[in-house]
Backbone and ligand atoms as CSV (ligand in chain L), in Angstrom:
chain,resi,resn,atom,element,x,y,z
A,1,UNK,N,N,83.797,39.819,-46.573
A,1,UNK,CA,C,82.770,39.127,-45.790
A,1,UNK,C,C,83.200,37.685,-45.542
A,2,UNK,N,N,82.894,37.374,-43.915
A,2,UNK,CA,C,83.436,35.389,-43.638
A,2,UNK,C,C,82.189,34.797,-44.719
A,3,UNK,N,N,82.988,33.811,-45.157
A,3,UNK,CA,C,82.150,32.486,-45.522
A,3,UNK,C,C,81.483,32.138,-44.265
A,4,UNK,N,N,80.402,31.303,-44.291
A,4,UNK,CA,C,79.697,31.307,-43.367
A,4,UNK,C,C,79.221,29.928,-43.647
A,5,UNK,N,N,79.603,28.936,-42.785
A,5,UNK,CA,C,79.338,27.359,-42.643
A,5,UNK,C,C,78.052,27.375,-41.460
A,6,UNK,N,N,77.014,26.567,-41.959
A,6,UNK,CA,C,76.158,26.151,-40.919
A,6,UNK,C,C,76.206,24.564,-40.565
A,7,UNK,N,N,76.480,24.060,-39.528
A,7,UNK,CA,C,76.652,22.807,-38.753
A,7,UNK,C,C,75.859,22.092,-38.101
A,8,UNK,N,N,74.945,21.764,-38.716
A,8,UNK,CA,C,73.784,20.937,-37.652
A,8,UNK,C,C,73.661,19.401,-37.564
A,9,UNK,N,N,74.318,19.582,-36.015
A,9,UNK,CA,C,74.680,19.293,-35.631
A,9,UNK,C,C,73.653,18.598,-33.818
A,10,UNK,N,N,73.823,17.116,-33.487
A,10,UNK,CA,C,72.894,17.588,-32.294
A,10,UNK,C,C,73.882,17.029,-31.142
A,11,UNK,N,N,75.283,16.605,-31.415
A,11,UNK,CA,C,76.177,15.768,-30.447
A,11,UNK,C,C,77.082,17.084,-30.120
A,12,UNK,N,N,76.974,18.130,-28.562
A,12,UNK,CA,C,78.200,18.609,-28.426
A,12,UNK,C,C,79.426,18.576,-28.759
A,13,UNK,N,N,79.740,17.755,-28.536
A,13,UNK,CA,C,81.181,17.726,-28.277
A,13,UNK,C,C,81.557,17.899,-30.121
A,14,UNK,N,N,81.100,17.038,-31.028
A,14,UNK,CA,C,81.404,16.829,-32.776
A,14,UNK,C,C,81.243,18.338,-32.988
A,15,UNK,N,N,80.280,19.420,-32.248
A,15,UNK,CA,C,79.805,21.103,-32.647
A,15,UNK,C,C,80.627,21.493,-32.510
A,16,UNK,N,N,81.025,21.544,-30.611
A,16,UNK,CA,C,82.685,22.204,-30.974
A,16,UNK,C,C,83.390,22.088,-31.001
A,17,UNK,N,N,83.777,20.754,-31.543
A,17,UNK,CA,C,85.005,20.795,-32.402
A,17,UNK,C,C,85.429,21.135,-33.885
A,18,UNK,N,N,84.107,20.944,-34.159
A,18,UNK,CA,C,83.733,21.735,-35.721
A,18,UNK,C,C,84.172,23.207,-35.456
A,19,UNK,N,N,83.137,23.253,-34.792
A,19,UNK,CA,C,83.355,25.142,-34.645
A,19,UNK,C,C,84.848,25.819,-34.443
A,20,UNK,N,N,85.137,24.981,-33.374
A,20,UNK,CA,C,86.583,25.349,-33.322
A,20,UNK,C,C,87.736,25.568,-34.227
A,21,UNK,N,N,87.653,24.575,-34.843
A,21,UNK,CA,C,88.735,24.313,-36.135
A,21,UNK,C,C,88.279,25.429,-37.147
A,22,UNK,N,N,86.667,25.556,-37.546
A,22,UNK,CA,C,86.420,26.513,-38.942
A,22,UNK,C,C,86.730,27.637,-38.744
A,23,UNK,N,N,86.459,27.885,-36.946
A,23,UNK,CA,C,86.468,29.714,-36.700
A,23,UNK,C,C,88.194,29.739,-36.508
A,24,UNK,N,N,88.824,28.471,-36.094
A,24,UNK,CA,C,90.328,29.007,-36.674
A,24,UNK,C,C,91.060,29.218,-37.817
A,25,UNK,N,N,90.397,28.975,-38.961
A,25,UNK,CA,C,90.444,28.815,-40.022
A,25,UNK,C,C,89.599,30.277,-40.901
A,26,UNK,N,N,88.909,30.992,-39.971
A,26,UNK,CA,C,88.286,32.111,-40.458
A,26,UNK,C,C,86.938,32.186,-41.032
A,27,UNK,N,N,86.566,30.743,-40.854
A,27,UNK,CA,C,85.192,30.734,-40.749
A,27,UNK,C,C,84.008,31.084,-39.700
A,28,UNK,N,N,82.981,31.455,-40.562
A,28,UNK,CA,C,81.623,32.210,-39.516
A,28,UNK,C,C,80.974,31.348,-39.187
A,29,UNK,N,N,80.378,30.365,-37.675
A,29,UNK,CA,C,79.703,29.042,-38.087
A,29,UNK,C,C,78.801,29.589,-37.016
A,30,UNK,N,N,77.439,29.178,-38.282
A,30,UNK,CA,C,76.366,28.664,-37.404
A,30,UNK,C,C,75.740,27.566,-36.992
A,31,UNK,N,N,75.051,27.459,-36.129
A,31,UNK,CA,C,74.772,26.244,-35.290
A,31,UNK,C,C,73.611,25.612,-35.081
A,32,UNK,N,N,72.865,24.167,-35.513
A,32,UNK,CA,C,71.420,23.900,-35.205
A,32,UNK,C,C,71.803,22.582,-34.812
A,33,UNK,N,N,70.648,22.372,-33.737
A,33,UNK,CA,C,71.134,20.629,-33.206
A,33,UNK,C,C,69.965,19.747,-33.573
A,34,UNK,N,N,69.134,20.496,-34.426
A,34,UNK,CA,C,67.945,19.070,-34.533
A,34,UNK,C,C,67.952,19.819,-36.245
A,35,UNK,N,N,67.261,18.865,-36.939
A,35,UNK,CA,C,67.023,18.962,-38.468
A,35,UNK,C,C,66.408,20.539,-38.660
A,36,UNK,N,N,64.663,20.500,-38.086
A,36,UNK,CA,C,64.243,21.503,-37.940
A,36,UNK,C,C,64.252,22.664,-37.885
A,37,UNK,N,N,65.447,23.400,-36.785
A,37,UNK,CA,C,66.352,24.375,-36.862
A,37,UNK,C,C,67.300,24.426,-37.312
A,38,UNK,N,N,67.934,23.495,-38.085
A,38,UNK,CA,C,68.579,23.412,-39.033
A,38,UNK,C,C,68.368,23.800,-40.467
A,39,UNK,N,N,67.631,23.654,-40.678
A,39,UNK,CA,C,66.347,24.357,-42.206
A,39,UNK,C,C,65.979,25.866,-41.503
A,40,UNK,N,N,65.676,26.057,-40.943
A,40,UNK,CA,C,65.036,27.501,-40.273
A,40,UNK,C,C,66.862,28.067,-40.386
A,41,UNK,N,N,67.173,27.720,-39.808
A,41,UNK,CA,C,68.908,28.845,-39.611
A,41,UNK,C,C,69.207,28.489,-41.142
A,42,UNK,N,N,69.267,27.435,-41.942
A,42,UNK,CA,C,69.899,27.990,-42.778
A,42,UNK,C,C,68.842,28.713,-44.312
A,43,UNK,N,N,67.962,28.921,-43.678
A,43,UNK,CA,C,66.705,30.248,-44.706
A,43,UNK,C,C,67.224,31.247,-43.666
A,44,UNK,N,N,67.853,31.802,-42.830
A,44,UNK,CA,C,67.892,32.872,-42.345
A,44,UNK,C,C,69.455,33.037,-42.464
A,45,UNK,N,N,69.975,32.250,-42.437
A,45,UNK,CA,C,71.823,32.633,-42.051
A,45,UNK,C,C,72.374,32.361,-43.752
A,46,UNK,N,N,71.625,31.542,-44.567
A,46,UNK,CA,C,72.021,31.882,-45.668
A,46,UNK,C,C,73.417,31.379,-45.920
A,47,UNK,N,N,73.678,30.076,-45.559
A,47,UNK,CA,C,75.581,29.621,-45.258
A,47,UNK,C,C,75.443,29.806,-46.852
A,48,UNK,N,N,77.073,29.114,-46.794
A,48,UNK,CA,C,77.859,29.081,-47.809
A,48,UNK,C,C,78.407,27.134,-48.111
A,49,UNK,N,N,77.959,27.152,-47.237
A,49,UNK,CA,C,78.160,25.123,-46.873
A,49,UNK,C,C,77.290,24.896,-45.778
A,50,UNK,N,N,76.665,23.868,-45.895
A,50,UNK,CA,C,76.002,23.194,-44.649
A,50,UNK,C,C,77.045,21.732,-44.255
A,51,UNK,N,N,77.128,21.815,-42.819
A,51,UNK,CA,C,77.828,20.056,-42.656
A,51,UNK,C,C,76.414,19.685,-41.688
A,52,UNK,N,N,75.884,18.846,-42.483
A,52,UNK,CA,C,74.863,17.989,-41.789
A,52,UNK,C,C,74.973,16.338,-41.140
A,53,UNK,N,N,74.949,16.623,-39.881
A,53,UNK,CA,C,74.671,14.983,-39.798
A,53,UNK,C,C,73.702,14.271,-39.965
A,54,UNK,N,N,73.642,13.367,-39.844
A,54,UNK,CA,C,72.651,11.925,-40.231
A,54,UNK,C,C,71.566,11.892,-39.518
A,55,UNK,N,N,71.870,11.427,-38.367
A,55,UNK,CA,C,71.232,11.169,-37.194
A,55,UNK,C,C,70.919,12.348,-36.128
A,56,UNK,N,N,69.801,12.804,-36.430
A,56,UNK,CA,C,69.292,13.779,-35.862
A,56,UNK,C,C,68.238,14.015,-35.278
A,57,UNK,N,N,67.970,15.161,-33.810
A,57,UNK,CA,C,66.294,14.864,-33.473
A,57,UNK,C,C,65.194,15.421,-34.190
A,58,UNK,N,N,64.166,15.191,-34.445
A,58,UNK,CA,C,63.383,16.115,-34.904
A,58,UNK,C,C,62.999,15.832,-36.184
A,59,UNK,N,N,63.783,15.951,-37.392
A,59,UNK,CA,C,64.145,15.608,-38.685
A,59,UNK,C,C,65.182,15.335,-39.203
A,60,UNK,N,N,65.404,13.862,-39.969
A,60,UNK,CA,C,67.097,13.265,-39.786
A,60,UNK,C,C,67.349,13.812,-40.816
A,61,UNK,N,N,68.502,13.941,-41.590
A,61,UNK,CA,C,69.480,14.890,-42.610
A,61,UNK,C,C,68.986,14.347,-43.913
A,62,UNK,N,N,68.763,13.064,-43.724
A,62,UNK,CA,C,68.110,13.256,-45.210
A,62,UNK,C,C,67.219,13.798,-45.449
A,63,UNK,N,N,66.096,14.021,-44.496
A,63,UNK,CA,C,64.793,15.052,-44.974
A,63,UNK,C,C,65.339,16.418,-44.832
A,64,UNK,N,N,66.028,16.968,-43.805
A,64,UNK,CA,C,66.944,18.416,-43.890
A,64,UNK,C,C,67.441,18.621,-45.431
A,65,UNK,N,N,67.604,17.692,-46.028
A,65,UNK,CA,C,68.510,17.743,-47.295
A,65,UNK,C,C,67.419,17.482,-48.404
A,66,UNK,N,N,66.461,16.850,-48.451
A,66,UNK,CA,C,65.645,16.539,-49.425
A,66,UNK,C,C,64.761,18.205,-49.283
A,67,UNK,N,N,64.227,18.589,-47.847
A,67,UNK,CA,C,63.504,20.086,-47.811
A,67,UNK,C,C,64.523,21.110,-48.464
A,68,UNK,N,N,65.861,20.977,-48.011
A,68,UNK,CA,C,66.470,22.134,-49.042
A,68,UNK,C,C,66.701,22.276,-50.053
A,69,UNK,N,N,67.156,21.140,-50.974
A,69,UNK,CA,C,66.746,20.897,-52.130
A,69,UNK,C,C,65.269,21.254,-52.821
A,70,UNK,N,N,64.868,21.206,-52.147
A,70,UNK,CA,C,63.187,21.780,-52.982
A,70,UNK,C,C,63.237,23.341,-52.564
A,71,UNK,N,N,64.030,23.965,-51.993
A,71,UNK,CA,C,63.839,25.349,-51.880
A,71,UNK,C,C,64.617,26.082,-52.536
A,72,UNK,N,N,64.027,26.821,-53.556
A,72,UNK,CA,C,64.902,28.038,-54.797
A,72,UNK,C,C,66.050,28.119,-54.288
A,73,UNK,N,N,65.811,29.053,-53.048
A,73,UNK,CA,C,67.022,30.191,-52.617
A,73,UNK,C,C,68.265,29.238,-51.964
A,74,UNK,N,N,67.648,27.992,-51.516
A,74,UNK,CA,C,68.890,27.066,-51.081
A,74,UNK,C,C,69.313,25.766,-51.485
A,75,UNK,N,N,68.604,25.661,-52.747
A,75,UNK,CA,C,69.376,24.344,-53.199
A,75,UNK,C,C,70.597,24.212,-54.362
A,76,UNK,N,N,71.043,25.220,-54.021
A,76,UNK,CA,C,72.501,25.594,-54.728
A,76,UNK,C,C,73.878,25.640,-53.689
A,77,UNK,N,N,72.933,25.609,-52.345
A,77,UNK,CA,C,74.360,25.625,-50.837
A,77,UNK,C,C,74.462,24.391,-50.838
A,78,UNK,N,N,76.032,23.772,-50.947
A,78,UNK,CA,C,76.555,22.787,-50.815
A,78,UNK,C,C,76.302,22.041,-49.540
A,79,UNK,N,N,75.838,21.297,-49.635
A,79,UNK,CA,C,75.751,20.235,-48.293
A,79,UNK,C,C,76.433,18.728,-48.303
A,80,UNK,N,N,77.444,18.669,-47.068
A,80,UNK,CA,C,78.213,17.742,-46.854
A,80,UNK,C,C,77.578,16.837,-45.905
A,81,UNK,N,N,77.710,15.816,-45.802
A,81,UNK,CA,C,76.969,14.706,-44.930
A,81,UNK,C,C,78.111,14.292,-43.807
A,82,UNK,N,N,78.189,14.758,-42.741
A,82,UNK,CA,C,78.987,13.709,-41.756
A,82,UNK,C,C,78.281,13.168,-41.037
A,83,UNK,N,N,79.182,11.906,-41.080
A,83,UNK,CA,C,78.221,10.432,-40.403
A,83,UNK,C,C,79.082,9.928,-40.154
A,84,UNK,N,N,78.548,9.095,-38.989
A,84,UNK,CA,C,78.924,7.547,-38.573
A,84,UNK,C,C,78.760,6.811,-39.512
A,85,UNK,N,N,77.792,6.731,-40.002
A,85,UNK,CA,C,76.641,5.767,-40.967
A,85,UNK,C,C,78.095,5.000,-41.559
A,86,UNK,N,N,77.955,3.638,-41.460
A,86,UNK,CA,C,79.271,3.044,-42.566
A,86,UNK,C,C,78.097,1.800,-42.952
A,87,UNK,N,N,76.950,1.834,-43.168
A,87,UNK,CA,C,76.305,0.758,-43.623
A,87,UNK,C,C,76.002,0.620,-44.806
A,88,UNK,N,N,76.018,-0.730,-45.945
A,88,UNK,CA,C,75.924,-0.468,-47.319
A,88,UNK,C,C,74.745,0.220,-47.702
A,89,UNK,N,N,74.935,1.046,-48.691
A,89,UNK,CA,C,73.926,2.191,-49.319
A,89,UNK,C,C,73.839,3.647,-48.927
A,90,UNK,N,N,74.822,4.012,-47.356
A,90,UNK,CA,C,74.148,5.190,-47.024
A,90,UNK,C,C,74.910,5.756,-47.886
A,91,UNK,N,N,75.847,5.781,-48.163
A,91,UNK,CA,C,76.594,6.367,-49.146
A,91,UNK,C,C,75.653,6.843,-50.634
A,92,UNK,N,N,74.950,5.778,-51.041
A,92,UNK,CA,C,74.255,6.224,-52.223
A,92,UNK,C,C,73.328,7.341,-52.004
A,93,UNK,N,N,72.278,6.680,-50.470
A,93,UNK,CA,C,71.136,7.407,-50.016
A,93,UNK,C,C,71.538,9.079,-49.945
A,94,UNK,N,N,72.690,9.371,-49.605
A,94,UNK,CA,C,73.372,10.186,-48.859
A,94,UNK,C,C,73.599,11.352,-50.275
A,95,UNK,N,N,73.912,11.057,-51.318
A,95,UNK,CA,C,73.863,11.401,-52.478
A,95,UNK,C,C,72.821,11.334,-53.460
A,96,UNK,N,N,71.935,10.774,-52.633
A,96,UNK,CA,C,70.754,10.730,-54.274
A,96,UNK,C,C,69.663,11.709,-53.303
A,97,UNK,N,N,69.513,12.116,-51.859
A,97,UNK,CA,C,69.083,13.044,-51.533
A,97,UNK,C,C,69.254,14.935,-51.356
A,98,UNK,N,N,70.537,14.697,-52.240
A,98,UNK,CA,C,71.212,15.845,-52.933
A,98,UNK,C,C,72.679,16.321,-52.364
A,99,UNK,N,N,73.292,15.615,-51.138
A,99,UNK,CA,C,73.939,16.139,-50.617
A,99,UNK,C,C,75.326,15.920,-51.861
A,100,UNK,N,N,76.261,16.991,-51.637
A,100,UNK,CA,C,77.267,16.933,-52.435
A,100,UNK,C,C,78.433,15.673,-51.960
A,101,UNK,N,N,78.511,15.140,-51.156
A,101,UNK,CA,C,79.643,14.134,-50.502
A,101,UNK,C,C,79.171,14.115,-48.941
A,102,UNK,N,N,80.447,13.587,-48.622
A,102,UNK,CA,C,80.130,13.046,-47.166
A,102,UNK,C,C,81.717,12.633,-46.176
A,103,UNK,N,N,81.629,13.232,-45.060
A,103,UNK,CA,C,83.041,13.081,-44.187
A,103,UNK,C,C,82.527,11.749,-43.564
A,104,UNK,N,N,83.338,10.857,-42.895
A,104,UNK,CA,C,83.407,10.330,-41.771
A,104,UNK,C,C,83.451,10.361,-40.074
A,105,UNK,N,N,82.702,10.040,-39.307
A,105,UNK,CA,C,83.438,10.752,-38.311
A,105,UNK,C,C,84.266,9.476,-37.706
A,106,UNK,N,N,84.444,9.424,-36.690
A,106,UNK,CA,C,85.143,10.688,-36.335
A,106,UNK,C,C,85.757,11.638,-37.207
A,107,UNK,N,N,85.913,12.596,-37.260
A,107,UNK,CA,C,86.085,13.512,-38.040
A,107,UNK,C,C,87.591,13.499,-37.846
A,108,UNK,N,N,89.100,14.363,-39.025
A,108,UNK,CA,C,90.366,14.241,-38.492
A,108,UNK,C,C,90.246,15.553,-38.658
A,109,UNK,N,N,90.972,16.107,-37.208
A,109,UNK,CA,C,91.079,17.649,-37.480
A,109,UNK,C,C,92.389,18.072,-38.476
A,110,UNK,N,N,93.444,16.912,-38.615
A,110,UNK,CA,C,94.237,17.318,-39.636
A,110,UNK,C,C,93.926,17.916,-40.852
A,111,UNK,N,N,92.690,17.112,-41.207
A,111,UNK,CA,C,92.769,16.987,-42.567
A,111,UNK,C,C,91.057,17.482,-43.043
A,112,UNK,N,N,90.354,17.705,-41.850
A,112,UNK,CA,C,88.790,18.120,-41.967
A,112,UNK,C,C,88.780,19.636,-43.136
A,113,UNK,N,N,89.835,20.318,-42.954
A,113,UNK,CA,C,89.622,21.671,-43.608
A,113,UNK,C,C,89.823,21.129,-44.995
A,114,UNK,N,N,90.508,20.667,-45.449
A,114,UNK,CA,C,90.525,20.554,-47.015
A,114,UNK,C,C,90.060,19.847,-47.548
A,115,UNK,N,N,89.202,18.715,-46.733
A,115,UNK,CA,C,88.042,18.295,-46.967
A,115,UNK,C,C,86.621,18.734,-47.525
A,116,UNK,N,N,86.682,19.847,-46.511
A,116,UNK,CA,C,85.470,20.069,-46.220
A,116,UNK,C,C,85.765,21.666,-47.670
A,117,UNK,N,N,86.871,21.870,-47.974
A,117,UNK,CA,C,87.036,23.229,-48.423
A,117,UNK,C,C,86.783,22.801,-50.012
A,118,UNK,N,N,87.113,21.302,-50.570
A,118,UNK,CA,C,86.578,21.277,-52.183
A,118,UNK,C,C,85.403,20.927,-52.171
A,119,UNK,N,N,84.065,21.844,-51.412
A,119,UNK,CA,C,82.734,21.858,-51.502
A,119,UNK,C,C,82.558,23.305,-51.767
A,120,UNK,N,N,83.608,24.507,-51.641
A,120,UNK,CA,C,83.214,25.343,-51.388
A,120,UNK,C,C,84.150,26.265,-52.625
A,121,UNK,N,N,83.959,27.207,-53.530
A,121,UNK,CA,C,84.202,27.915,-54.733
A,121,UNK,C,C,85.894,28.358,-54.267
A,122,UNK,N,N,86.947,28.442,-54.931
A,122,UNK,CA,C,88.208,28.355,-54.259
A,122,UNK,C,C,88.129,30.384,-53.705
A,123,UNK,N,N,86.941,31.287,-54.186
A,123,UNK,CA,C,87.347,32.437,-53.712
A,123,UNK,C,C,86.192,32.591,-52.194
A,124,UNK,N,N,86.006,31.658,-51.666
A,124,UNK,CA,C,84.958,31.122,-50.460
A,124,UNK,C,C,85.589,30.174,-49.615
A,125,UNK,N,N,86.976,30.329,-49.660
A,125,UNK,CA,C,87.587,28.854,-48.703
A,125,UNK,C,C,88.554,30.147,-48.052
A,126,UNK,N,N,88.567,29.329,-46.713
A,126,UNK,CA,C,89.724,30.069,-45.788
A,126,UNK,C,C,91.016,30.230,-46.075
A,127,UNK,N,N,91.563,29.892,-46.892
A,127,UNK,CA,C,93.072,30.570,-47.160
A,127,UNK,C,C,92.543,31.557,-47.981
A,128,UNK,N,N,92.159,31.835,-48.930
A,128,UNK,CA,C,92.211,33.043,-48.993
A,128,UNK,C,C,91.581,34.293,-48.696
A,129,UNK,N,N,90.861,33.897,-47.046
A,129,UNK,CA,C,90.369,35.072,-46.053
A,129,UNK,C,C,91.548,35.275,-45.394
A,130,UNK,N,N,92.421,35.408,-45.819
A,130,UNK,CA,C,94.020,35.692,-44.973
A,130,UNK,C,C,94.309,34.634,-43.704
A,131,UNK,N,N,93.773,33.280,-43.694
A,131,UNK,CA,C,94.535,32.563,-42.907
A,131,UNK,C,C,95.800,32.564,-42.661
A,132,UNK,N,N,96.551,31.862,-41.621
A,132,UNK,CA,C,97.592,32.050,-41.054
A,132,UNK,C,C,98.398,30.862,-41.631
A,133,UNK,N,N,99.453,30.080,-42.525
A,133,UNK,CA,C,99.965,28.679,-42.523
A,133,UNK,C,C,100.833,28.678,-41.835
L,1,MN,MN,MN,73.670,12.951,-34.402
């Protein structure tokens, strides 16, 4: 079975390029562009990692992240924070609302997968869904 990353996400262009890179990598990604459906897809899609951004419509990532955290069945899925955010504290905020770490963006597609892969159990990361090196 794919690992299954959910990305919510509300800036095109940052989605697919996410998407692009994980599903070359052999990941299953699902997709929400406001907080809201972002919590709804991931009680239904059930990821294996969330990459949440910051700045979002609807409900911004820290409340996406503070609501999943209070929910049984999902506050054990790793959630990564990508942001712009470089202002002092988000970093703390960003972590004391449960998320496990946090990328930068712009994001580097060099180096985004093994980033993003010590969030995730080493028998749940894309090399060993038979990626290609
Ligand atoms: Mn945004």
């Amino acid at each position: 079975m794919k690992t299954t990353i959910l990305i919510i996400e509300d800036n095109q262009k940052n989605a697919y390029l996410v998407t692009f890179i994980l599903e070359k990598f052999g990941y299953q990604v699902i997709h929400a562009q406001d907080g809201e459906a972002g919590i709804k897809q991931a009680l239904q899609g059930k990821p294996d990692l969330i990459l949440l951004d910051i700045q979002l419509p609807v409900l911004d990532g820290y409340s996406v992240a503070r609501e999943l955290k209070k929910n049984e069945e999902m506050r054990l899925i790793p959630i990564v924070a990508v942001t712009s955010y470089a202002m002092p504290g988000d970093r703390e905020r960003i972590l004391e609302v449960g998320c496990a770490g946090y990328l930068e963006k712009p994001i580097n597609p060099a180096t985004f997968i093994s980033q993003i892969e010590q969030y995730l159990p080493a028998n749940k990361r894309g090399t060993s869904l038979g990626r290609i090196p």
